[in-house]
N, C-alpha and C positions, 0 to 999 in steps of 0.2 A: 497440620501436615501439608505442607508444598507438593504441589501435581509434578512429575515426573517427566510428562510430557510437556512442550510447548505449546501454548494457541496459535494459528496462524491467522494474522491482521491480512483482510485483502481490502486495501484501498480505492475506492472510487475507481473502478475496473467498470468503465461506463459509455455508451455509445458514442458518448459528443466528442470524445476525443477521436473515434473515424471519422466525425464531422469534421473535425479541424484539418485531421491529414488531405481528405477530401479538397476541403478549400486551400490547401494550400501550405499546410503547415510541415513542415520537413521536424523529423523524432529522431530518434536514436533507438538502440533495441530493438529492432526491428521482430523478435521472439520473443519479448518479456509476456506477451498473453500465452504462450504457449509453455512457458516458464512455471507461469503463475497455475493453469491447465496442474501441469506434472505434479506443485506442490501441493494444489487442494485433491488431487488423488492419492498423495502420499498419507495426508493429514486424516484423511477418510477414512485411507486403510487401517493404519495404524489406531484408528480411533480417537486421534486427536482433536481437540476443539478448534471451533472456525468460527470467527468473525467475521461478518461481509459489510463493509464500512458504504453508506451510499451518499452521492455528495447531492445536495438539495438546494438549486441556486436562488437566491432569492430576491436577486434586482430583475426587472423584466426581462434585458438583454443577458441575462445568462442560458448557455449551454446546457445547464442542468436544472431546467422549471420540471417539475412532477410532472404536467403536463403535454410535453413534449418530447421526443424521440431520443433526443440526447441522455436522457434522464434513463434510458435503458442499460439492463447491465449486458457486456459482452457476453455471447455465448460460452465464454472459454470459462468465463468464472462464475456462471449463475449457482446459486445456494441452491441445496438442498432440502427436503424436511428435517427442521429440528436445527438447522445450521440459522447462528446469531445473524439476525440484518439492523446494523443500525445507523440511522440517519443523521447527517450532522449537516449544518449549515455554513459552518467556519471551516478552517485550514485542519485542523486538529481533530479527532475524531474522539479527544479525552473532553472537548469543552462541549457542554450542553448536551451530553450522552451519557448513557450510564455502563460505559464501556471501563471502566476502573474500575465500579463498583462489581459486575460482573466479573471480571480478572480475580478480584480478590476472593469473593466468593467461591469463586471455583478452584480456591490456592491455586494459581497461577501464578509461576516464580517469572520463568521464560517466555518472551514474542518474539515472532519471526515477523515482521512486516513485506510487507510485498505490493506494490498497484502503480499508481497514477496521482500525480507528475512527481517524481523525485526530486525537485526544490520545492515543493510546492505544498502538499496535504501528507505524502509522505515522510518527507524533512520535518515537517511541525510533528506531525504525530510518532514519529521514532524519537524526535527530542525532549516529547514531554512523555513519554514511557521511560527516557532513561532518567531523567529526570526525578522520576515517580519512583525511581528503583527498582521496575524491572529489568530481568537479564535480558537486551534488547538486542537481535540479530537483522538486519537490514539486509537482504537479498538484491545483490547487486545487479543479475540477470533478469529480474522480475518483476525491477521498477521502470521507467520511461521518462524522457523529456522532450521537448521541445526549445527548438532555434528561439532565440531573445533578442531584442536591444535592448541596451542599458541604458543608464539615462543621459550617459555621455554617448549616447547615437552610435555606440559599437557594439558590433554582430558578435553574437556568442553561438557557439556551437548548441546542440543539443549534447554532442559529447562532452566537449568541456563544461557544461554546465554539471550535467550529472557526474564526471568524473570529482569536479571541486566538490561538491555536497557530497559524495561518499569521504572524501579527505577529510573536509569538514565534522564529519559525523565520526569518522571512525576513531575508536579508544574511549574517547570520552563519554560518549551518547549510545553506540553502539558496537557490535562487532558487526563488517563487511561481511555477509558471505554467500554463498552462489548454491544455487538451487540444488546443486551436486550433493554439495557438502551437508545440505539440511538434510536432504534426504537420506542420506549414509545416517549422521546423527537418528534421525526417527528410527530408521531398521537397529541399529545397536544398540536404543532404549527399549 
């Protein structure tokens, strides 16, 4: 029998990313933590299950060494007792984790994904759930990016970036939808 409710996926919701604003880095979303806040109170209440995805760098010069400050989770999204933490090294939160295993075990039809960086951990990991065959929802107020160059030496927005990776993703990979709308969904389950 399929769970009724959704799990909600909170991606790499981790200090190094105020590191980056910090030094310099212009985002988008400016409320996707306080987004993210609202849906793991929904998920809570409702008694829904939560995964808290945590990202583990593992070349020296990353933002995210265990051992350093960046490796922290934001206040807005620390886990609970009893609330999934699981660690992944790569983009994807399904490789080298036993985050699918878990999913199915706990018939888990539906994911809501939500965190940090939407081309980046969040993009791999909604495309390899929908991939997998879960009913996959992407919260488009909930995720973040940051400004880029390409490798043809042209500036991308933080918005245009995350606007293309919702385009990108939606239909095929996942359904788009905004923190509103989850939450109506969980109260009318």
């Amino acid at each position: 029998m399929t769970s009724s409710l959704p799990a909600l996926i909170v991606v790499d919701v981790q200090c190094a990313f105020d590191q980056w604003e910090a030094a310099g880095k212009r985002r988008n979303n400016p409320d996707a933590a306080a987004r993210i806040a609202d849906l793991l109170k929904a998920f809570r209440a409702s008694g829904a299950p939560v995964f808290h995805i945590r990202h583990e760098g593992t070349k020296p010069s990353s933002s995210f060494l265990p051992t350093d400050p960046g490796y922290v989770v934001k206040d807005e999204a620390r886990e609970q007792p009893g609330e999934a933490v699981i660690v992944k090294r790569v983009n994807s939160a399904f490789i080298g984790t036993d985050l699918e295993q878990r999913l199915r075990a706990g018939n888990i039809a539906t994911v809501v994904i939500c965190g940090a960086t939407t081309n980046h951990c969040v993009e791999t990991t909604t495309r390899m759930a929908g991939n997998l065959g879960f009913d996959t929802r992407l919260v488009r107020d909930a995720t973040w990016t940051f400004d880029r160059v390409g490798p043809d030496g042209d500036a991308h927005s933080a918005e245009a970036i995350h606007a293309m990776t919702l385009s990108n993703l939606d239909g095929e990979f996942a359904r788009i939808v905004t923190t509103g709308e989850v939450i109506a969904a969980l109260g009318a389950a």
